[in-house]
N, C-alpha and C positions, 0 to 999 in steps of 0.2 A: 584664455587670454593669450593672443599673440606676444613677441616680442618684442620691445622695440627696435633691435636691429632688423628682424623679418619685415616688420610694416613698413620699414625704412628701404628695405631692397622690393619688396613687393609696390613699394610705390613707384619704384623706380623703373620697375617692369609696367608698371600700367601708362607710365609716359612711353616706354619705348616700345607699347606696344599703340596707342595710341598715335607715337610719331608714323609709325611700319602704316599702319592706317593711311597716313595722310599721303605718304609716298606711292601707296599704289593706289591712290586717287589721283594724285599727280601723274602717274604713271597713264592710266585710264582714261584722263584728258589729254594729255598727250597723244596718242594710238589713236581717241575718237577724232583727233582734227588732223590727225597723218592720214585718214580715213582704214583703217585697220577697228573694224567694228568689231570684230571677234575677240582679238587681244584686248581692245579697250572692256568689253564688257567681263574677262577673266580676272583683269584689272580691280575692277570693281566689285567683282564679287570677293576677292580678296580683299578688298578696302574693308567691307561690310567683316569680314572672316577676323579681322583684326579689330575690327570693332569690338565684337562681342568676345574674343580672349580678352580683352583688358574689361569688359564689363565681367566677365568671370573673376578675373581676379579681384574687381572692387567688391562684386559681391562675396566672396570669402572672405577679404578683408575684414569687412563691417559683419561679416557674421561670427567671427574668432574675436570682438571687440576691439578690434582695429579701426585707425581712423583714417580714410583719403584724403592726399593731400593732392590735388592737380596740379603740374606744373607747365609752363608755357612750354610750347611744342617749338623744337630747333626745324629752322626752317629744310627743304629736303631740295634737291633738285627737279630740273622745270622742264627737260628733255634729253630725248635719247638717241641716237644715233641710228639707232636701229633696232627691229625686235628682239634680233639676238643679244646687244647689247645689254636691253633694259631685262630679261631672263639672265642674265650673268650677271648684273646686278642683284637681279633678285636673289638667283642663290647664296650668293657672298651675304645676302642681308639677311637670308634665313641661316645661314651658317655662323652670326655673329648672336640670330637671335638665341638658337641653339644652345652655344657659351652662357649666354644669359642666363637661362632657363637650368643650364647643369649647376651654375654655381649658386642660383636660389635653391637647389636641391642641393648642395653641400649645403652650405647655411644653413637648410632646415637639418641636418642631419647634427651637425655641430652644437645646434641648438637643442637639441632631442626632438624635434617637433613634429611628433609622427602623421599628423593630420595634415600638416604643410606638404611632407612631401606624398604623402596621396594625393595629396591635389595634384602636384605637381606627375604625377605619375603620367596623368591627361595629358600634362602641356610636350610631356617626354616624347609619349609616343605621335604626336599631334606634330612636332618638328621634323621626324621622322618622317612622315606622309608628304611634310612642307618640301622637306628638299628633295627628295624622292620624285616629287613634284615638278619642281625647276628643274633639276638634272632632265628629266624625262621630254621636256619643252625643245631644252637646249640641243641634245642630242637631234631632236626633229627638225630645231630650225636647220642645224648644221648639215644635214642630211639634204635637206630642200636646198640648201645654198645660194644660188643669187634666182632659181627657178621661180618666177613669177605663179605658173599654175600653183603649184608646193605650198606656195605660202598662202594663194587664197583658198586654200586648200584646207589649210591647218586655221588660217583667218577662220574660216567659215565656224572647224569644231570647235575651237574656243568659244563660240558664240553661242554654243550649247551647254554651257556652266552656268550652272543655277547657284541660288545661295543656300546651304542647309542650315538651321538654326544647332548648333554644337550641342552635344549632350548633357554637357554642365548647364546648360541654358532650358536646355527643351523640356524640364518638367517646373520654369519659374512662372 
């Protein structure tokens, strides 16, 4: 049996990971109508990636006897200035999700709750990759600079991101 404060921050994760969802859909649609089909679709495969981290966490949830509560999703922003822009967001947003994710692993620790933070062990090294990730964009865009080839350039390989089904996931 879970704790009620963990199910209580666990639920809070599954909105903020569900809002991260909705933003790099917003994101996604935005890019597809700037016509940047390549960002748009990295976009959404990160939509989908944040998807299933919060169906991960509902599903531990409800398997530690824990109960979901869903809550209304805070609305996110609707454009970006630029592709370097909306990747500097990103990262700032993976650097916040980060925070989140270490002080549910404090909490499980405080709590004794060793299964919690194995789970959480996934989401540690999983933000790791995240920002790892953005940085690695950023640096590209910044690099290509206002170079129109560059960036249909980097358009084009983003457009080669696939969505993997996460390992917490791939044996349900």
């Amino acid at each position: 049996m879970i704790s009620t404060k963990l199910q209580d921050a666990i639920n809070a994760q599954i909105n903020a990971e569900l809002w991260s969802a909705y933003l790099y859909l917003a994101m996604g649609m935005h890019f597809e109508s700037e016509g940047y089909a390549g960002i748009a679709n990295w976009y959404k495969v990160q939509f989908k990636e944040e998807q299933a981290h919060a169906e991960i966490f509902m599903n531990y949830l409800n398997s530690r006897g824990g109960r979901v509560v869903l809550a209304p999703i805070a609305e996110v922003p609707a454009a970006w200035d630029s592709p370097l822009a909306a990747f500097v967001a990103t990262l700032e947003h993976e650097e916040k999700v980060t925070a989140l994710i270490n002080a549910l692993y404090k909490l499980a620790d405080e709590e004794t709750d060793y299964a919690t933070k194995g789970k959480l062990d996934w989401f540690i090294s999983e933000q790791v990759e995240e920002e790892e990730t953005a940085k690695g964009i950023i640096d590209r865009l910044k690099l290509v600079g206002d170079n129109g080839m560059g960036l249909y350039m980097l358009d084009q390989e983003l457009a080669t991101r696939v969505y993997n089904v996460p390992a917490p996931l791939a044996s349900k």
